[in-house]
ZADREN-866801 format. One record per residue: residue in three letters; x negated, z negated, y negated of N, C-alpha, C in turn; residue number from 0. Coordinates in pm, whole numbers. Layout:
! ZADREN-866801
> rest  nu  nw  nv  cau  caw  cav  cu  cw  cv  nr
> ALA  X  Z  Y  X  Z  Y  X  Z  Y  NUM
...
! end
This chain:
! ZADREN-866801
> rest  nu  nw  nv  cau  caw  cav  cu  cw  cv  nr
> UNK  -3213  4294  1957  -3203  4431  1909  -3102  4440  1795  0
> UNK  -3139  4524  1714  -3048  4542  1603  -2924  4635  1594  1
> UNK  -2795  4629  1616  -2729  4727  1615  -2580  4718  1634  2
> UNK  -2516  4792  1656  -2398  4773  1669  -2315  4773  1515  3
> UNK  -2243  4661  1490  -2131  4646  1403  -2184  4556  1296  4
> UNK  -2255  4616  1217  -2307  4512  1131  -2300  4499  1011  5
> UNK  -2202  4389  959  -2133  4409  830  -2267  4389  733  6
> UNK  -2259  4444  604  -2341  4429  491  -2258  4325  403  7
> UNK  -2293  4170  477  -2283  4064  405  -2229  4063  290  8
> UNK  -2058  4006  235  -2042  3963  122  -2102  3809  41  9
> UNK  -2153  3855  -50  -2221  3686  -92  -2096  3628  -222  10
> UNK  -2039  3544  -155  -1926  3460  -209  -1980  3358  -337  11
> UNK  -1912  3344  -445  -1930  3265  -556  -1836  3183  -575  12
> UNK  -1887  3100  -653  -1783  2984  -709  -1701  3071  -869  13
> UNK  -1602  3022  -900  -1583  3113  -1016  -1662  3131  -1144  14
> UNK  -1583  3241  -1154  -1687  3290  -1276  -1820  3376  -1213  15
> UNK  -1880  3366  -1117  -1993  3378  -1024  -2115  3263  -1037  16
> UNK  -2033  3147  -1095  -2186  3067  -1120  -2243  3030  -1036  17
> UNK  -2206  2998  -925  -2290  2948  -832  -2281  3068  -663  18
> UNK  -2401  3114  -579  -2351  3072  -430  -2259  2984  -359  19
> UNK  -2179  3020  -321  -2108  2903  -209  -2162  2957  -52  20
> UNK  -2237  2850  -32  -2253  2863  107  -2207  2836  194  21
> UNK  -2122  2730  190  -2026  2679  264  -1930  2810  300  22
> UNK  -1846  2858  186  -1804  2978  213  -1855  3066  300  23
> UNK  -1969  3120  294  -2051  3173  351  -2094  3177  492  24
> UNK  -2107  3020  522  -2107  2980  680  -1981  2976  766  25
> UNK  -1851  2965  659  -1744  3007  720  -1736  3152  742  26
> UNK  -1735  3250  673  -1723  3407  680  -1801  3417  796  27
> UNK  -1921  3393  824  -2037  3419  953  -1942  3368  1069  28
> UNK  -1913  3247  1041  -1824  3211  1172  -1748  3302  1216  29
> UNK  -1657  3296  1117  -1562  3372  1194  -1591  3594  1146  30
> UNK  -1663  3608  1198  -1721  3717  1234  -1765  3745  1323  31
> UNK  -1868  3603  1390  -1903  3560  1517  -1753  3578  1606  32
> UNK  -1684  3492  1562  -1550  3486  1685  -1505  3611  1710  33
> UNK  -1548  3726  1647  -1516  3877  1660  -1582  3939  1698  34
> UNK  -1679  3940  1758  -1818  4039  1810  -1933  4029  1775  35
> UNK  -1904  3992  1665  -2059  4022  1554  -2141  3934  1584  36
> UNK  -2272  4005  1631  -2397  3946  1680  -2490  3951  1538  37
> UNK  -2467  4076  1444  -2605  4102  1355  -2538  4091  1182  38
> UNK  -2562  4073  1088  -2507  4033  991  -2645  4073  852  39
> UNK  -2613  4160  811  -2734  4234  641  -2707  4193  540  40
> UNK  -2742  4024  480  -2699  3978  349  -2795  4053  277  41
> UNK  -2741  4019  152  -2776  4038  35  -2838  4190  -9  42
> UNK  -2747  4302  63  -2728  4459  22  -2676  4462  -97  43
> UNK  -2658  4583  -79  -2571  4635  -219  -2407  4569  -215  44
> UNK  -2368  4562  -121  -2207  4461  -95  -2290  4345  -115  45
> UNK  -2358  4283  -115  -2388  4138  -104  -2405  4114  -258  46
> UNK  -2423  4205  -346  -2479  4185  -474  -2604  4086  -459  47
> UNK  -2691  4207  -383  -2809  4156  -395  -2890  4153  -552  48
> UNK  -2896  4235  -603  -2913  4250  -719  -2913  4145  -803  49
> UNK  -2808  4085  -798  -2787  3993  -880  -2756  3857  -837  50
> UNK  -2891  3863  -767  -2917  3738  -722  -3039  3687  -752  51
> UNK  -3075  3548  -799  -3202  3523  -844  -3284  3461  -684  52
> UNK  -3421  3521  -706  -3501  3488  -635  -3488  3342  -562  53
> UNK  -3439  3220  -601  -3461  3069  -542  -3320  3100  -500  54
> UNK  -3225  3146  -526  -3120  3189  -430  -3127  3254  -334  55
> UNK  -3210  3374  -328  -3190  3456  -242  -3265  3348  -66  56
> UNK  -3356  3235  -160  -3407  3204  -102  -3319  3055  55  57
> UNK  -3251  3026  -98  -3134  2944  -41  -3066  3015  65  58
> UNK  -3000  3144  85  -2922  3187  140  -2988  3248  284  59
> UNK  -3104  3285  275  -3220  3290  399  -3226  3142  458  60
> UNK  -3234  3072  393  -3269  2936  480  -3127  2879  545  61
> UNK  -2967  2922  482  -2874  2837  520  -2822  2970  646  62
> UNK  -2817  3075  601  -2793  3138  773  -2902  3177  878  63
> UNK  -3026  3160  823  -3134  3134  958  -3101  2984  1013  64
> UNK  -3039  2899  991  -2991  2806  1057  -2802  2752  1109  65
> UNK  -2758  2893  1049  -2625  2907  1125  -2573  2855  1248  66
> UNK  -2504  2826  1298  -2467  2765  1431  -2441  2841  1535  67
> UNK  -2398  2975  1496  -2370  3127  1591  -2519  3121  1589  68
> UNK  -2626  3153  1550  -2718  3196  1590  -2707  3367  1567  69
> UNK  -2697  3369  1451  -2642  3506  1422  -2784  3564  1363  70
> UNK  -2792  3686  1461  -2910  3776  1421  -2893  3847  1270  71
> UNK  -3022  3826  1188  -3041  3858  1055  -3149  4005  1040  72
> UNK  -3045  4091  955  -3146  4198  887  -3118  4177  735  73
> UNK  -3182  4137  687  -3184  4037  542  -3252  4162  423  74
> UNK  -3174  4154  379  -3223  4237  207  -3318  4185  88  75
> UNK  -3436  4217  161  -3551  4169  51  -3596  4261  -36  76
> UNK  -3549  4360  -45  -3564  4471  -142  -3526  4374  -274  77
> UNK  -3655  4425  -387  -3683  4348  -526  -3675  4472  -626  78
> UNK  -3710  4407  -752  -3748  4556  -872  -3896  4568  -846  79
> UNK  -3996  4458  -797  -4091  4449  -778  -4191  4437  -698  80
> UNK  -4268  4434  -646  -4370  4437  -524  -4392  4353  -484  81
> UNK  -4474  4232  -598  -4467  4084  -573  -4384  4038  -485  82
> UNK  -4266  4013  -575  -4145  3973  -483  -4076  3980  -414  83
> UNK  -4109  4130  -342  -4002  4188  -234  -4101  4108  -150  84
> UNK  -4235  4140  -143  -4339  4086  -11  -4290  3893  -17  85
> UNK  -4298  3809  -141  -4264  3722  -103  -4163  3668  -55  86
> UNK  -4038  3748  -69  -3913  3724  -52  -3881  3794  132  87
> UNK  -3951  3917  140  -4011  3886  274  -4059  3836  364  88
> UNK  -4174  3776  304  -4235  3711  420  -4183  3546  463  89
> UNK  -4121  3510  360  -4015  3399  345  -3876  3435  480  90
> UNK  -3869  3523  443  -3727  3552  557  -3815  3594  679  91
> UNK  -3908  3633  701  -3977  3682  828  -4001  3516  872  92
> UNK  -4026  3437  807  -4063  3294  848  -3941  3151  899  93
> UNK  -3862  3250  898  -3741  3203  888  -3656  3253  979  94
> UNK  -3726  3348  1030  -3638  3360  1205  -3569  3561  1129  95
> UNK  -3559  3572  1028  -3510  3692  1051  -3577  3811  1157  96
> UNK  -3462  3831  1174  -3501  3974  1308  -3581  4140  1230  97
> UNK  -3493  4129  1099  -3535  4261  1044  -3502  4247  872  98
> UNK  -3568  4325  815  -3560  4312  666  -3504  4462  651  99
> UNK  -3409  4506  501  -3343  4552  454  -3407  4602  353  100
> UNK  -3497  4718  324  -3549  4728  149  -3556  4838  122  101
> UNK  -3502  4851  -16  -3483  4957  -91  -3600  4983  -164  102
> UNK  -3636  5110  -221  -3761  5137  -294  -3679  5065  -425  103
> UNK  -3778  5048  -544  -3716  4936  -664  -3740  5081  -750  104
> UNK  -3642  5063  -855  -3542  5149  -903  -3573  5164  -1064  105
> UNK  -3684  5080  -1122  -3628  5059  -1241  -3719  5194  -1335  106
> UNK  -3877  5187  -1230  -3926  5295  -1287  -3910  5398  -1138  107
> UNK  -3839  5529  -1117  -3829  5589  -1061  -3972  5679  -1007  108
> UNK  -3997  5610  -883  -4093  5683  -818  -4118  5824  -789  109
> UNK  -4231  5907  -777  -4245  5998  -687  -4254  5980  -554  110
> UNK  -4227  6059  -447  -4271  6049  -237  -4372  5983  -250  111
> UNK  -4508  6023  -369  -4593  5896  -292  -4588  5759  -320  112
> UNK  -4545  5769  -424  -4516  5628  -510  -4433  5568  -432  113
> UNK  -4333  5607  -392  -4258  5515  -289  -4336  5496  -158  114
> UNK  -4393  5578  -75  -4482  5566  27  -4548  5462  17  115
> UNK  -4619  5464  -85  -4759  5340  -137  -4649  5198  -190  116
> UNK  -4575  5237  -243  -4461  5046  -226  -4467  5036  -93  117
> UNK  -4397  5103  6  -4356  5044  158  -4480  5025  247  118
> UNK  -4603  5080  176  -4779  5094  253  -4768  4913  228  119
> UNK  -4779  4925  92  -4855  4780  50  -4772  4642  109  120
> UNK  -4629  4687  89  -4547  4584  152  -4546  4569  315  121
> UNK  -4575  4666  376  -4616  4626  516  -4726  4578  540  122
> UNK  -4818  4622  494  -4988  4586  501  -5003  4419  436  123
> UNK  -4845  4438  382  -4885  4229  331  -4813  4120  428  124
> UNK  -4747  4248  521  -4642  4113  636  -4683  4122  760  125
> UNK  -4647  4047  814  -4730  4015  1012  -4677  4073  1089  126
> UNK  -4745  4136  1167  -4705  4267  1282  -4558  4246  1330  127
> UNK  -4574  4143  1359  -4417  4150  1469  -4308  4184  1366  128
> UNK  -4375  4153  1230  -4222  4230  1090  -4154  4351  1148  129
> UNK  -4004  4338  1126  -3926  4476  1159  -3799  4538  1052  130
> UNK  -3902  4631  995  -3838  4679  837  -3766  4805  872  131
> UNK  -3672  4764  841  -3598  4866  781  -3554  4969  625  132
> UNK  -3583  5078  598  -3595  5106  465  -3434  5149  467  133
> UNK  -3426  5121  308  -3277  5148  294  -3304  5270  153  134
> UNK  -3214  5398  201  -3154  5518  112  -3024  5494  112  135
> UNK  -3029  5473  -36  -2901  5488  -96  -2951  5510  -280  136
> UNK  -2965  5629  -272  -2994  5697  -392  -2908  5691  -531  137
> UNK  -2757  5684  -470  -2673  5703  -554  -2669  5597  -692  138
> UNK  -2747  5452  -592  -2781  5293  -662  -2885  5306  -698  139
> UNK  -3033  5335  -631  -3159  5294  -665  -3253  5446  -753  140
> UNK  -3155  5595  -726  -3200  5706  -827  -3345  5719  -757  141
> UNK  -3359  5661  -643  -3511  5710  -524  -3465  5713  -412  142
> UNK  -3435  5851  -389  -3400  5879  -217  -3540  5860  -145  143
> UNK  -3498  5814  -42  -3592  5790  89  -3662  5927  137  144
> UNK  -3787  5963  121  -3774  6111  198  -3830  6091  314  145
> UNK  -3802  6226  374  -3819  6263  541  -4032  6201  535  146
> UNK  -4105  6223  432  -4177  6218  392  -4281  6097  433  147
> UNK  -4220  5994  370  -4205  5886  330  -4145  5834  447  148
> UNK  -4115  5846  537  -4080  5790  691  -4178  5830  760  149
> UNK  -4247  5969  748  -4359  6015  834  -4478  5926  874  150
> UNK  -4480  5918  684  -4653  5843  677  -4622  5701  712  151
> UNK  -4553  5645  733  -4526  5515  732  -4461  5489  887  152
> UNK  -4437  5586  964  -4419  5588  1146  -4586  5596  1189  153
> UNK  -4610  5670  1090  -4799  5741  1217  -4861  5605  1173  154
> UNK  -4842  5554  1079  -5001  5414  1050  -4896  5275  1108  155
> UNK  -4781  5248  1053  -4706  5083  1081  -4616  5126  1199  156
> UNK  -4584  5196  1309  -4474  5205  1388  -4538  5064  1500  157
> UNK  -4471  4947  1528  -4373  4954  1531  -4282  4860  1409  158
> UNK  -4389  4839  1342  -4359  4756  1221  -4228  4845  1158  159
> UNK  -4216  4958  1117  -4115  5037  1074  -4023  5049  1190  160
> UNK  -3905  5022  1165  -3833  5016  1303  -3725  5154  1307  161
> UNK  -3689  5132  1126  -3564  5194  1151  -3526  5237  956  162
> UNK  -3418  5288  973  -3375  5300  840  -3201  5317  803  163
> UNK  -3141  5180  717  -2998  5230  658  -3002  5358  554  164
> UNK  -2933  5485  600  -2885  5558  549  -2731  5564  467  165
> UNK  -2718  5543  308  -2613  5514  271  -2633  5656  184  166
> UNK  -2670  5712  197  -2690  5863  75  -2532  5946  104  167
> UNK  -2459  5911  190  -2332  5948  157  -2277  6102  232  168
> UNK  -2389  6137  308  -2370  6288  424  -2414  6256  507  169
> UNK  -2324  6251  588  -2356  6228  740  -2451  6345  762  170
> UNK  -2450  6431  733  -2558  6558  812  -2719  6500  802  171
> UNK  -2742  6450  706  -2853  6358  684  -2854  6225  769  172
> UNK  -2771  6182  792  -2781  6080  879  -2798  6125  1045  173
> UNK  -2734  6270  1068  -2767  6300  1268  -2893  6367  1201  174
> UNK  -2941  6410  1090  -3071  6476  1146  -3183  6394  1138  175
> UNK  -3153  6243  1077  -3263  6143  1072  -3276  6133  1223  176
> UNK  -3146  6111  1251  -3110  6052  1434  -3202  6150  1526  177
> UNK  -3190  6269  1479  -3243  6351  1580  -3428  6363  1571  178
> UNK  -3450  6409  1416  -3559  6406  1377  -3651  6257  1393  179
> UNK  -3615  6118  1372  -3690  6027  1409  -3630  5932  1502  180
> UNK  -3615  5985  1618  -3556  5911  1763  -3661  5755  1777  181
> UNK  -3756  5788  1695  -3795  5632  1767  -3755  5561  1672  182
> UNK  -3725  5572  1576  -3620  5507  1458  -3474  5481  1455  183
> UNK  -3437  5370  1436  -3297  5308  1440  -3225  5357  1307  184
> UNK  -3157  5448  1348  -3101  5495  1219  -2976  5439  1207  185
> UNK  -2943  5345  1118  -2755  5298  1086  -2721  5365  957  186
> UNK  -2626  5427  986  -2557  5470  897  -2474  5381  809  187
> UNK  -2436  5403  717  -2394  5277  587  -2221  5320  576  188
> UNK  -2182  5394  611  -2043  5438  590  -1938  5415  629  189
> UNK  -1815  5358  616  -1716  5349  695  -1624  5468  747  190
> UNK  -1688  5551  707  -1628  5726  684  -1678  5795  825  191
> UNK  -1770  5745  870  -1846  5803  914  -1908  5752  1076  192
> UNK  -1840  5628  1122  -1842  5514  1228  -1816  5614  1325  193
> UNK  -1722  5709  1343  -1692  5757  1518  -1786  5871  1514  194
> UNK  -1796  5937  1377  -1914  6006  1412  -2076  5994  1447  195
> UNK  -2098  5834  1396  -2237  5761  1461  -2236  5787  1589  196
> UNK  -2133  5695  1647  -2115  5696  1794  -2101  5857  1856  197
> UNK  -2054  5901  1810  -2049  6065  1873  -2208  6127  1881  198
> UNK  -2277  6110  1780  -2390  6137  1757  -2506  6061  1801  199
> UNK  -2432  5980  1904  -2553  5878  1953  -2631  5762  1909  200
> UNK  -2556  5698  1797  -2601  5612  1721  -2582  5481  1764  201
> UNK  -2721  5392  1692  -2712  5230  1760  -2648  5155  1684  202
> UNK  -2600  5176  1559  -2510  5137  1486  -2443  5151  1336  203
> UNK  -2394  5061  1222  -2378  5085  1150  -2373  4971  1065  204
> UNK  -2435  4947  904  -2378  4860  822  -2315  4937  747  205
> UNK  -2204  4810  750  -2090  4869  671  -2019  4759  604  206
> UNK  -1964  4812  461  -1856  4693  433  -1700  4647  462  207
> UNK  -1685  4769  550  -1549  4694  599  -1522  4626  725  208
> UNK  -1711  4594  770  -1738  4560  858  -1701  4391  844  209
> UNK  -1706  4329  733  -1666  4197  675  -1535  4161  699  210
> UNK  -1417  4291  712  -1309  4211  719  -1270  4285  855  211
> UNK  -1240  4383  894  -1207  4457  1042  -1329  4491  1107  212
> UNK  -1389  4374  1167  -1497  4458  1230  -1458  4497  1381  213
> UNK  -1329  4443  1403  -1301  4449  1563  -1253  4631  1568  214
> UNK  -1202  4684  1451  -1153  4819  1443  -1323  4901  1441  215
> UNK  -1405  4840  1387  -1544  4962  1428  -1625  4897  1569  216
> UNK  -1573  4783  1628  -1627  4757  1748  -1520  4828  1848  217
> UNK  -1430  4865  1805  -1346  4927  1939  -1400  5089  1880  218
> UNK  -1419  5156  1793  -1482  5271  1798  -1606  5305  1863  219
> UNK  -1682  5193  1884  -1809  5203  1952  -1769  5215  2071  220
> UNK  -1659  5139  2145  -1650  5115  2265  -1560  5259  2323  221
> UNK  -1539  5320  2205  -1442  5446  2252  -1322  5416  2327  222
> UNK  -1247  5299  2168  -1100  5257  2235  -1022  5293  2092  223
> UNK  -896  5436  2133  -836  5510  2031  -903  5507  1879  224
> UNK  -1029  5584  1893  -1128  5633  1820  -1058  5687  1673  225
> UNK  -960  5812  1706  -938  5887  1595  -873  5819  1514  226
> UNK  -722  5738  1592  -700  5682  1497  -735  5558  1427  227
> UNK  -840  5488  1525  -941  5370  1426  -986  5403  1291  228
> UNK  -1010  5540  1333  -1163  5632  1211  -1029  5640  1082  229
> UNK  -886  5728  1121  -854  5720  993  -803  5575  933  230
> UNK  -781  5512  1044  -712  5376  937  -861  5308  845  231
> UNK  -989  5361  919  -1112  5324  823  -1119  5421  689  232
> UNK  -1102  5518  730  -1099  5600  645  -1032  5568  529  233
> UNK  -901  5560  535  -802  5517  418  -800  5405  375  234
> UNK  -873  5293  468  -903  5143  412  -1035  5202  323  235
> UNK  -1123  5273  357  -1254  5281  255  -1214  5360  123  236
> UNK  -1093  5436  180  -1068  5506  17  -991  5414  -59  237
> UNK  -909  5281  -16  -849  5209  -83  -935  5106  -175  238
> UNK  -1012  5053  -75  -1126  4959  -173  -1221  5045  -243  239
> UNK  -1248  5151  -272  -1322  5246  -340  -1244  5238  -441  240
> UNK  -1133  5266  -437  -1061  5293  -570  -1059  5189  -676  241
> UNK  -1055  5073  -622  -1044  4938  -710  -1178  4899  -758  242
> UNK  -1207  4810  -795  -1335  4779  -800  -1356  4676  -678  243
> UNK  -1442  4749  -625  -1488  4751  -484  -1482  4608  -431  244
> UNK  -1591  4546  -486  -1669  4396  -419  -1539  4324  -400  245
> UNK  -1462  4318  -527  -1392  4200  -572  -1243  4247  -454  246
> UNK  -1217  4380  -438  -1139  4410  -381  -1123  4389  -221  247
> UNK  -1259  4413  -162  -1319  4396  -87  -1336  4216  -5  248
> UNK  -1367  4136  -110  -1346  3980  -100  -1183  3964  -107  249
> UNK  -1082  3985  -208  -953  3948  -177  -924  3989  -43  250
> UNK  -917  4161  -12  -910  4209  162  -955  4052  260  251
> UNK  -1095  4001  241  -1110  3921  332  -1014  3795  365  252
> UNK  -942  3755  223  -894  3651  243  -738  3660  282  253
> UNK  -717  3835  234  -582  3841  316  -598  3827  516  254
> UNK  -689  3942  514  -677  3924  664  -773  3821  735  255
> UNK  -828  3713  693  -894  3597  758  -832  3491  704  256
> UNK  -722  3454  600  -693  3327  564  -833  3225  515  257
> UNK  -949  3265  509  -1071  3253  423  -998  3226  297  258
> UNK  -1054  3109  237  -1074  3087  53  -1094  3220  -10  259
> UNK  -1023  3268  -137  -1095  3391  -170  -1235  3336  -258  260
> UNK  -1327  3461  -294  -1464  3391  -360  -1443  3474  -444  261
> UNK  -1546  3456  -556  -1552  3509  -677  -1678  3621  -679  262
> UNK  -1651  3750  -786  -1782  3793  -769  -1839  3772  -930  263
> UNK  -1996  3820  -969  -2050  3777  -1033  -2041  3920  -1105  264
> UNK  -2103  3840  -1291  -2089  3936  -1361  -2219  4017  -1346  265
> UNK  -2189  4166  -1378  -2122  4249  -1481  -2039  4272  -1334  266
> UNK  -1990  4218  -1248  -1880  4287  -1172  -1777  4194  -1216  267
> UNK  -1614  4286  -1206  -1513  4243  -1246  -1409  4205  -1119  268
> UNK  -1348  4114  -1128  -1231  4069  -1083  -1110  4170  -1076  269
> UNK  -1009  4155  -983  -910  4273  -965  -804  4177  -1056  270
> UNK  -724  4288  -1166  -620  4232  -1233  -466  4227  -1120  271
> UNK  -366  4172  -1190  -286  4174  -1107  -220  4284  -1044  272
> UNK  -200  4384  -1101  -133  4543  -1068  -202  4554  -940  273
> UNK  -395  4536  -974  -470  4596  -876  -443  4518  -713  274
> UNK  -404  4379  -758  -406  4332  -643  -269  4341  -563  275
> UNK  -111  4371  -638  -19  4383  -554  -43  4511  -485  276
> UNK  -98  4645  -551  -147  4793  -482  -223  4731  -355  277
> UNK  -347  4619  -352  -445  4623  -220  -326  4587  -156  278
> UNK  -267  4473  -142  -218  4421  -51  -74  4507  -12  279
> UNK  -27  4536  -93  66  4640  -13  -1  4763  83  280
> UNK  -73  4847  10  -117  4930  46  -145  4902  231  281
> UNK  -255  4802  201  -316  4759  331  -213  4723  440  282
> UNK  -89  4643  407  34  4643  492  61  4719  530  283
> UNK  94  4790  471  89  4981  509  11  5008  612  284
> UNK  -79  5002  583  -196  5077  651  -198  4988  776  285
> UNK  -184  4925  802  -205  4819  927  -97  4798  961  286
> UNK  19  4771  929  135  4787  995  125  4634  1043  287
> UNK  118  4543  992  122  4398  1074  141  4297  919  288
> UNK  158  4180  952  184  4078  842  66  4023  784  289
> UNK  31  3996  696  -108  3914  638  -98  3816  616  290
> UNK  -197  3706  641  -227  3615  586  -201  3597  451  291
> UNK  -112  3515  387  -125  3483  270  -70  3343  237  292
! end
């Protein structure tokens, strides 16, 4: 089953971003595993899926479908294109993933049906037991998911459609998916927004600060000192927001895991030095404990 605490995969580089490091990679899974984490969503929008080429994306399906945790995969095959989301699908469906991750493709902005008829054709090209998840997050792809567009695609593929990440950024949209499509796994994408999943009855969440504290949104699930989990998430998500995110986001990991730091790829930028004595103080702050360094 899919759910719970499920970080949206950082995909680690060698510098500069020239290469994947997977090695990196199989370390981060590890020790995520040693923390709870059963389910793990590479190559999202934190994963810089985007900017990843196809024989990579392909690499990185084949080296954690053979992980040593045995770590359940909802994998981001969302493409610019049709072709390749289905092949890049059915590649990870063959490969042991549990669930796929896809965004409508962005470059020519669809109408409800136009997106309907992408997620028609891309199910109608993968094998029943497939379990897709559609991902809204409008703010990136400029094609919100509609209520619409979940309908037609529950009454003809359910149970092929399982579920959907909601990252559109209002929770009110996220309890009325919850309420409105109960046979749908709705995760919310927010770190803002974790105690209110659980309040609202939710099976889980991807998130990116799920990569470095995921034990702080697994004790919110478990309803262990909730409020103040939610704000120390809170103010950790407004801290890496402020910086530039990814890169900020990867140093965070290597303060609090003693992890190699990784590089991210261009057009994303690296944190200068100012930016990085602000994370790491800040975060001392905020956590009240010593870091790794």
């Amino acid at each position: 089953m899919i759910g719970g605490t499920i970080p949206a995969l950082l995909t680690p580089f060698t510098p500069g971003g020239a290469e994947v490091d997977l090695d990196a990679m199989d370390e981060h899974v590890a020790w995520l595993h040693e923390r709870g984490v059963r389910c793990v969503s590479p190559m999202g929008t934190t994963g810089e899926g985007p900017s990843l080429a196809l024989e990579e994306r392909r690499r990185i399906v084949d080296r954690l479908s053979r992980h040593p945790s045995g770590m359940t995969l909802l994998t981001g095959t969302g493409c610019t294109n049709l072709p390749e989301t289905i092949e890049l699908s059915r590649y990870a469906v063959e490969r042991g993933s549990a669930g796929l991750l896809v965004a409508p493709p962005s470059f020519y902005p669809p109408t409800t049906a136009g997106t309907t008829r992408f997620f028609t054709a891309l199910l109608e090209a993968l094998p029943a037991e497939t379990r897709v998840f559609v991902y809204h997050i409008p703010s990136h792809t400029g094609v919100p998911v509609e209520d619409e567009t979940l309908r037609a695609l529950g009454e003809r593929f359910a149970p092929m459609l399982a579920g959907a990440k909601d990252s559109g950024g209002d929770f009110a949209h996220s309890r009325r998916w919850m309420r409105d499509f109960r046979e749908l796994t709705i995760l919310p994408g927010s770190d803002v927004s974790v105690a209110d999943t659980y309040e609202a009855g939710g099976r889980g969440t991807i998130t990116l600060l799920a990569n470095v504290v995921p034990e702080e949104l697994e004790a919110i699930r478990a309803g262990d000192d909730v409020q103040a989990r939610q704000r120390f998430l809170t103010e950790l998500r407004d801290l890496v927001g402020g910086l530039t995110r990814h890169a900020a986001l990867k140093h965070l990991l290597r303060l609090v895991s003693g992890l190699p730091r990784s590089a991210v790829r261009p057009p994303l930028e690296e944190l200068d030095a100012e930016a990085i004595d602000l994370l790491e103080s800040r975060y001392t702050t905020l956590k009240g404990e010593t870091l790794h360094v």
